[in-house]
C-alpha positions as CSV (number, residue, x, y, z in Angstrom):
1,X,-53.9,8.2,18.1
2,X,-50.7,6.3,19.0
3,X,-48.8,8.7,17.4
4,X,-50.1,12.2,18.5
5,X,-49.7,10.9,22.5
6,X,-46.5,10.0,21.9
7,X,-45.6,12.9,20.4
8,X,-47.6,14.8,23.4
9,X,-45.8,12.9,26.0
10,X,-42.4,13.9,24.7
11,X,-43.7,17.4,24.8
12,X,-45.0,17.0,28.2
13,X,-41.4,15.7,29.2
14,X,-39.4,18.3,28.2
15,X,-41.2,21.8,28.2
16,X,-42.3,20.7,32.4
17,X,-39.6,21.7,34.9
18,X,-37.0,22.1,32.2
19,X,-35.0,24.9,30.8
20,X,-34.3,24.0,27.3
21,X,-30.7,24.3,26.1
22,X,-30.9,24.9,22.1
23,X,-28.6,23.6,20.0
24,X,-26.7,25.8,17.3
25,X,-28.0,23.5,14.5
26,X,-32.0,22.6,16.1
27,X,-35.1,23.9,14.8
28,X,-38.3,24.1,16.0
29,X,-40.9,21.7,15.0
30,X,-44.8,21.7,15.5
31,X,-47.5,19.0,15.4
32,X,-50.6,19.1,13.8
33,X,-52.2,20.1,17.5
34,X,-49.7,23.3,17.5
35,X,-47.4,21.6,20.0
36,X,-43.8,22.7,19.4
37,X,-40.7,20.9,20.3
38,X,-37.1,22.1,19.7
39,X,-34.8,19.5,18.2
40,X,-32.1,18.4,15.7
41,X,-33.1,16.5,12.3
42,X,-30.9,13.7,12.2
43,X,-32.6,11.4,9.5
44,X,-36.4,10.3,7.6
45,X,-38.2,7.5,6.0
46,X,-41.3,8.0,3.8
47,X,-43.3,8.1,7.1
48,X,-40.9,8.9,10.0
49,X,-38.6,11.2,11.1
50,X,-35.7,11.0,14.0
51,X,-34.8,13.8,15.5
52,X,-33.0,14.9,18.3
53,X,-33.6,16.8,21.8
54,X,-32.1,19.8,22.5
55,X,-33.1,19.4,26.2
56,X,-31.3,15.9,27.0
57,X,-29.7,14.6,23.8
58,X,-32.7,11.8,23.6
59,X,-33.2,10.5,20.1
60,X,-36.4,9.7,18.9
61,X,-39.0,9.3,15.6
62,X,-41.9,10.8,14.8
63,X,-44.6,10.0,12.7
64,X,-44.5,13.1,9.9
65,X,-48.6,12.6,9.3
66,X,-48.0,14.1,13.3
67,X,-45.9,17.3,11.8
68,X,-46.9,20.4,10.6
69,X,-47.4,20.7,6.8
70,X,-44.3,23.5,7.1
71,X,-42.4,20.8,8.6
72,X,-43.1,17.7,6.2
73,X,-42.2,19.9,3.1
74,X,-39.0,20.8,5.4
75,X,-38.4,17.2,5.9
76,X,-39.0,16.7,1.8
77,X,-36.9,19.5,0.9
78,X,-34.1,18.3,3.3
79,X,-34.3,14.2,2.2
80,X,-34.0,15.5,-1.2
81,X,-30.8,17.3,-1.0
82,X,-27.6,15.2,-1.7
83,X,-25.6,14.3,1.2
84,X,-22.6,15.8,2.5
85,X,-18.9,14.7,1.5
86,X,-17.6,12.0,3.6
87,X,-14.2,11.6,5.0
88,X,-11.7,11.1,2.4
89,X,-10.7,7.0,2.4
90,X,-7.0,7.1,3.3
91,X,-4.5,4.3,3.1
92,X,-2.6,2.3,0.5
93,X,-5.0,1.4,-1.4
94,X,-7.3,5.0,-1.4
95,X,-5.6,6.3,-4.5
96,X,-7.5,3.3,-6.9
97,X,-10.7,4.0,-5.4
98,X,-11.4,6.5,-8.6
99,X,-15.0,5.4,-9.8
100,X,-13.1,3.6,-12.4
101,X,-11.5,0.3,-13.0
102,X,-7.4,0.8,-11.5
103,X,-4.7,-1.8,-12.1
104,X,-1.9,-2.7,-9.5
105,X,0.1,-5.7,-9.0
106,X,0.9,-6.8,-5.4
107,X,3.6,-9.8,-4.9
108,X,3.5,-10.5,-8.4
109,X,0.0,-10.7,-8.7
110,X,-1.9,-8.5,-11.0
111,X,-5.0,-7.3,-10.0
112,X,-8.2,-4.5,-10.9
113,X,-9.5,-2.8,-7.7
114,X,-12.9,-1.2,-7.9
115,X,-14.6,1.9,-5.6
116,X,-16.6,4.5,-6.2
117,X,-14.6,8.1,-5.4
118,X,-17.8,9.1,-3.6
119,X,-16.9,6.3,-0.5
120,X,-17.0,7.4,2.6
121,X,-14.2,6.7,4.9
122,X,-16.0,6.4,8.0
123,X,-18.5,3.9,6.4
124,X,-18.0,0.4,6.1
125,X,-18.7,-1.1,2.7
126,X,-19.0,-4.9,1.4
127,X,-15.8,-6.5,-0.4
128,X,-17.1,-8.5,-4.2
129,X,-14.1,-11.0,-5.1
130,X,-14.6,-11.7,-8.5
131,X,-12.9,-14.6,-9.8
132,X,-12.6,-14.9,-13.8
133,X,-12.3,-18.3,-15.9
134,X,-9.8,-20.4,-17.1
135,X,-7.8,-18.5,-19.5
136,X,-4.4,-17.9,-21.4
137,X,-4.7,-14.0,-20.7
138,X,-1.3,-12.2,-19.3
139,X,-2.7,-9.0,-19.2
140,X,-4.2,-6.7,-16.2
141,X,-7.6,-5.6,-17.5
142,X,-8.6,-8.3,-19.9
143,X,-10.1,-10.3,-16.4
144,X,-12.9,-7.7,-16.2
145,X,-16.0,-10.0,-18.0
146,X,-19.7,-9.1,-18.0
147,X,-20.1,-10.5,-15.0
148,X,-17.5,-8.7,-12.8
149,X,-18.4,-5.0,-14.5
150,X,-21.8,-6.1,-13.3
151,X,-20.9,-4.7,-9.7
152,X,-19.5,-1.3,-11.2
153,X,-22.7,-1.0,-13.1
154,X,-24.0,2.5,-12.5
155,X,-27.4,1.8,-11.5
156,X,-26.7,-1.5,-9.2
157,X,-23.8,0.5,-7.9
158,X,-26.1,3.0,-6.9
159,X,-27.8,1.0,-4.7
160,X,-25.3,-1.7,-3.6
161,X,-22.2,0.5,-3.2
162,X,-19.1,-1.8,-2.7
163,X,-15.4,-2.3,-3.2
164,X,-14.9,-4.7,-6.1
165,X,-11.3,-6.8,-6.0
166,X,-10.6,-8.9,-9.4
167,X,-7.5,-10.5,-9.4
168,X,-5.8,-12.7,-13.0
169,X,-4.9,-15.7,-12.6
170,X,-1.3,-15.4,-14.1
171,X,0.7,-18.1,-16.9
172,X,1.1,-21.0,-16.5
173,X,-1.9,-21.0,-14.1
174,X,-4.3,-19.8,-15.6
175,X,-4.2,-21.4,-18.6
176,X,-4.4,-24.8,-16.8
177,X,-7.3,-24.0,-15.1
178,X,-6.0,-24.3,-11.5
179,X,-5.3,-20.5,-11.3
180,X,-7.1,-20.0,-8.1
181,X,-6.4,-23.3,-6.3
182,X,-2.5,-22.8,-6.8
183,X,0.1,-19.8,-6.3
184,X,-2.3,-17.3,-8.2
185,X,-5.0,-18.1,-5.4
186,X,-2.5,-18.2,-2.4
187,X,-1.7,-14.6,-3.5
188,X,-5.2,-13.3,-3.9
189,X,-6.2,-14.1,-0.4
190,X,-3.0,-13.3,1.1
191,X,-4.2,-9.6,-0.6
192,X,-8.0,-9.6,0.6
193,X,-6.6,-9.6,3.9
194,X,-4.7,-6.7,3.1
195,X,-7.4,-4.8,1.9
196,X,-9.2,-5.6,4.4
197,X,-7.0,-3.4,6.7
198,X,-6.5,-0.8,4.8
199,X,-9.8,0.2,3.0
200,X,-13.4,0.7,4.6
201,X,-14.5,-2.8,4.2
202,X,-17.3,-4.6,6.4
203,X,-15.5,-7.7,7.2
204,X,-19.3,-9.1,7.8
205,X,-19.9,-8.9,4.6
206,X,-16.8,-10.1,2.1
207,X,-18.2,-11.8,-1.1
208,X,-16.8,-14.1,-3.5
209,X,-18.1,-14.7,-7.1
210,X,-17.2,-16.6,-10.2
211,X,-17.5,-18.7,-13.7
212,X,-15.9,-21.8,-14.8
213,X,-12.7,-21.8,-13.1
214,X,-13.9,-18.7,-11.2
215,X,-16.8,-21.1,-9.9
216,X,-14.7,-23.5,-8.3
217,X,-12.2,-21.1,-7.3
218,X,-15.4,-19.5,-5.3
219,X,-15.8,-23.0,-3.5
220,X,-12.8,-23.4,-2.6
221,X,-12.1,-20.0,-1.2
222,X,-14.7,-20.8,0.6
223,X,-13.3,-23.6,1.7
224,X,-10.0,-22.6,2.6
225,X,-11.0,-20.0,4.3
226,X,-14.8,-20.2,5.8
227,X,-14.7,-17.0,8.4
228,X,-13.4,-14.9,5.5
229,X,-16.3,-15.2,3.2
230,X,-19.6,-14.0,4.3
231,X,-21.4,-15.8,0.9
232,X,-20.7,-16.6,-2.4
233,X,-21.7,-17.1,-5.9
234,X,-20.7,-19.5,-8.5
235,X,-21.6,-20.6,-12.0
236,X,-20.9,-23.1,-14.3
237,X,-18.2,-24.6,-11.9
238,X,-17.8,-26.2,-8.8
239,X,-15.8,-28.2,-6.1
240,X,-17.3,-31.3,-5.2
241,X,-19.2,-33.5,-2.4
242,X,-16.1,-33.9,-0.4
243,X,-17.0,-30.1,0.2
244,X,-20.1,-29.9,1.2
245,X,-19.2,-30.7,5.5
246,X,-17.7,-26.5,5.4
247,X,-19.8,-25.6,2.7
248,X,-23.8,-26.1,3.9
249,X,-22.7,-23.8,6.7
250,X,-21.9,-21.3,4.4
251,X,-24.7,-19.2,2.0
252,X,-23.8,-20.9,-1.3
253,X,-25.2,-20.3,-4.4
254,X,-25.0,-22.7,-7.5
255,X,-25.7,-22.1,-10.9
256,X,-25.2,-24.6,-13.8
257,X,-26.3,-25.3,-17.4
258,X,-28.1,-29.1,-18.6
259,X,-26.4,-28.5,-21.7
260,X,-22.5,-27.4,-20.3
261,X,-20.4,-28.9,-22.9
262,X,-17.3,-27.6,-20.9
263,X,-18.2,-28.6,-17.4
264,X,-20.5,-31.5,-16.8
265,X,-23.8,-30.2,-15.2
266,X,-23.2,-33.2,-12.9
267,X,-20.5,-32.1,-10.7
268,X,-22.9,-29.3,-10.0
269,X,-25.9,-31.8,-9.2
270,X,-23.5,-33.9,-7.0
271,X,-22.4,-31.0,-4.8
272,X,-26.2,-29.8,-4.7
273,X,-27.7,-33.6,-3.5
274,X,-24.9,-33.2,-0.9
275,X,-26.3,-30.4,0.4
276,X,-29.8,-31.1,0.3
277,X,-30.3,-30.4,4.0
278,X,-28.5,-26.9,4.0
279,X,-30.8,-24.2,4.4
280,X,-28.3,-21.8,3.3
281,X,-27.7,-23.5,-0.3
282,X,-29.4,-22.8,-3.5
283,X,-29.0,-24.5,-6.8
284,X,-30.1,-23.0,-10.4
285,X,-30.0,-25.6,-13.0
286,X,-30.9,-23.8,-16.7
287,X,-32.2,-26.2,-19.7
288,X,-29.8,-24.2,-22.3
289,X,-27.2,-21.7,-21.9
290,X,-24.4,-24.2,-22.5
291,X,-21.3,-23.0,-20.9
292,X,-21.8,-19.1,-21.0
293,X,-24.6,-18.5,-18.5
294,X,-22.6,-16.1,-16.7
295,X,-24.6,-13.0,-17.9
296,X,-27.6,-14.1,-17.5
297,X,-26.9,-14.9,-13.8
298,X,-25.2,-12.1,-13.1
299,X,-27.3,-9.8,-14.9
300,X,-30.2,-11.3,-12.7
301,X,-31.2,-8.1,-9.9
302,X,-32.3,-11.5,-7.2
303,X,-28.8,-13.0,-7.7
304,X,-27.4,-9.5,-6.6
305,X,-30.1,-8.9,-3.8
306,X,-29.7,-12.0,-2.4
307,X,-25.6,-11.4,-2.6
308,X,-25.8,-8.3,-0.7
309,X,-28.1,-9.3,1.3
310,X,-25.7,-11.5,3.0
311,X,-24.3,-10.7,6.7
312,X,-22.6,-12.6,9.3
């Protein structure tokens, strides 16, 4: 009943004491009373759709059970049809955003940008910093593990479009295993601020993720820089308590091994008991997995809705 009077009173509104002015692109539409009203489809759900008034320019939904059956196959046929091209994504950085994985180097640091070639360059899309582990790799491309393709992954992409930014930590660095709290790491934020500007990111919603190293290079990009990062992710590494004053303000997710025979599960357990009263913290502790539970929590679709779920 709800529905049909407020699709009556909008009729009411604009067929009494008002000459409609029709829009090039509006239809006309009819309820299951036979009330018509002329207006532009401008989006639907499963059980709504908005549309908009030729008369005034008022936006509005309406319920489809409301519509004429003509009109909910219309609405069907129309939500089933793919959506137009967007504007082309422009700027420095547009040419890498292929729907593959493209290498650069900026200022001496090598990098892999991610973006699907279907972006849209009036839309605003979240930023995925993926930080890789200490290693003795020299060579753009190798950086790409299971858990950073996870992002690119067909299916996920789908449904959590993004723009995916994995820089290598470089020699000596990286191979010491302080690629991302030394030069390497200076550079790679120095760069997320640049792409920043020049691609369509959502600054509310920058990410960063990582393993090992990667883990407490997530921390303490965190750290460093806490209005950059909207949230992170990090396994199998860690900063510790002294960080937990910037970091339980921060959505902070912690996953760690028993069994780590690389990095003690207790620097993890510290870090977590020091942020007991954060109600933006969450800690995973797994009984096996050893050192190499990176797939499994990346592969893991609540790790990557909770992620993306994520907005200042």
């Amino acid at each position: 009943m709800k529905g049909e009077f407020v699709f009556q009173a909008l009729l009411c509104v604009a067929i009494i004491g008002i000459s409609w002015v029709v829009a090039d692109d509006a239809r006309t539409w009819t309820s299951t009373d036979g009330r018509s009203l002329s207006a532009t489809y401008l989006s639907s759900s499963t059980d709504s759709v908005e549309l908009k008034r030729a008369s005034d320019g008022q936006t509005f939904s309406l319920p489809l059970a409301k519509l004429s059956e003509a009109d909910r196959k219309w609405v069907g046929d129309r939500a089933s049809q793919p959506p137009p091209p967007g504007k082309p994504i422009e700027g420095a950085y547009a040419s890498m955003m292929t729907g593959e994985w493209a290498m650069s180097e900026e200022s001496g640091l090598p990098f892999a940008l991610f973006g699907g070639k279907e972006l849209d360059g009036e839309k605003l899309y979240p930023l995925v910093v993926s930080l890789h582990g200490r290693s003795k790799n020299n060579e753009n491309g190798k950086q790409l593990t299971v858990f950073t393709r996870s992002f690119a992954d067909p299916d996920r992409y789908a449904k959590n479009p993004c723009i995916v930014f994995a820089p290598l930590a470089y020699q000596p660095y990286g191979g010491e295993g302080i690629g991302w709290s030394s030069e390497p790491g200076e550079k790679a934020l120095a760069l997320i601020e640049k792409l920043i500007e020049e691609l369509p990111i959502d600054e509310k919603r920058v990410y960063v993720v990582g393993h090992s190293m990667g883990g407490f290079g997530t921390c303490h990009f965190m750290v460093q820089d806490p209005k950059l990062f909207t949230a992170g992710v990090a396994s199998s590494g860690c900063t510790g308590p002294s960080s937990a004053d910037v970091l339980k303000k921060e959505p902070l997710w912690i996953h760690h091994a028993v069994d780590d025979p690389v990095v003690e599960v207790k620097y993890s357990q510290d870090l977590a008991e020091a942020m007991s009263r954060s109600k933006v913290f969450k800690y995973t502790e797994y009984e096996t997995g050893g050192h190499g539970i990176a797939r499994a929590v990346f592969e893991s679709d609540e790790v990557h809705d909770w992620l993306f779920s994520q907005s200042d």
